[in-house]
Steps between C-alpha positions, in 0.01 A plus 500: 500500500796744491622367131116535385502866587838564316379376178201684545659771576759482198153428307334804583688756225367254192173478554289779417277695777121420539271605252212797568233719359747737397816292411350250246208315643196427296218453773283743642489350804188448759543467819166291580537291247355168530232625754149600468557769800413884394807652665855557379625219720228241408382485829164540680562602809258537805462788719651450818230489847545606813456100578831452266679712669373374881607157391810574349614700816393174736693254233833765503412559879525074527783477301692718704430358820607157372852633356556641840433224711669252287829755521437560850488108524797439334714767680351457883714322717353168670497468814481188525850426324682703774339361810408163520167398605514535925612824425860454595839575279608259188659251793223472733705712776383858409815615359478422175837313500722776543727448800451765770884638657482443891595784723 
């Protein structure tokens, strides 16, 4: 990619800038152009409910929850891993294998 961008970039100063309303161009423009819609955009849009906005706040609400948890999953230790399943250290005595100095 990095010899791409030096020829385009050694490219740039020959080719001329974009053409505009004002440096050239021959269309009016129309910004909803191939739509039937009324507005500048082309689009009909509906109003927004208080519904809408109740069930986007449950589906952002949801959303959240689930990004949380599956962080909170990924990051939360296991207990499991670090005891084994009676409950005892990694070698069954309670000490998790580390050897404990005698007085």
């Amino acid at each position: 990619m990095a010899a791409l961008e030096v020829i385009q970039s050694n490219l740039l100063a020959t080719v001329p800038g974009p053409v505009g309303k004002f440096t050239g161009g021959i269309s009016p423009g129309n910004p909803s152009a191939g739509t039937t819609g009324t507005s500048p955009t082309g689009l009909n849009l509906y109003t927004i409910t208080t519904g809408d906005r109740v069930g986007a706040g449950f589906v952002t609400t949801l959303i959240l929850l689930i990004v949380l948890g599956v962080a909170w999953w990924m990051i939360a230790e296991d207990g499991e891993k670090e005891k084994g399943s009676d409950g005892k250290g990694s070698d069954g005595k309670g000490n998790d294998g580390k050897e404990k100095s005698k007085p």
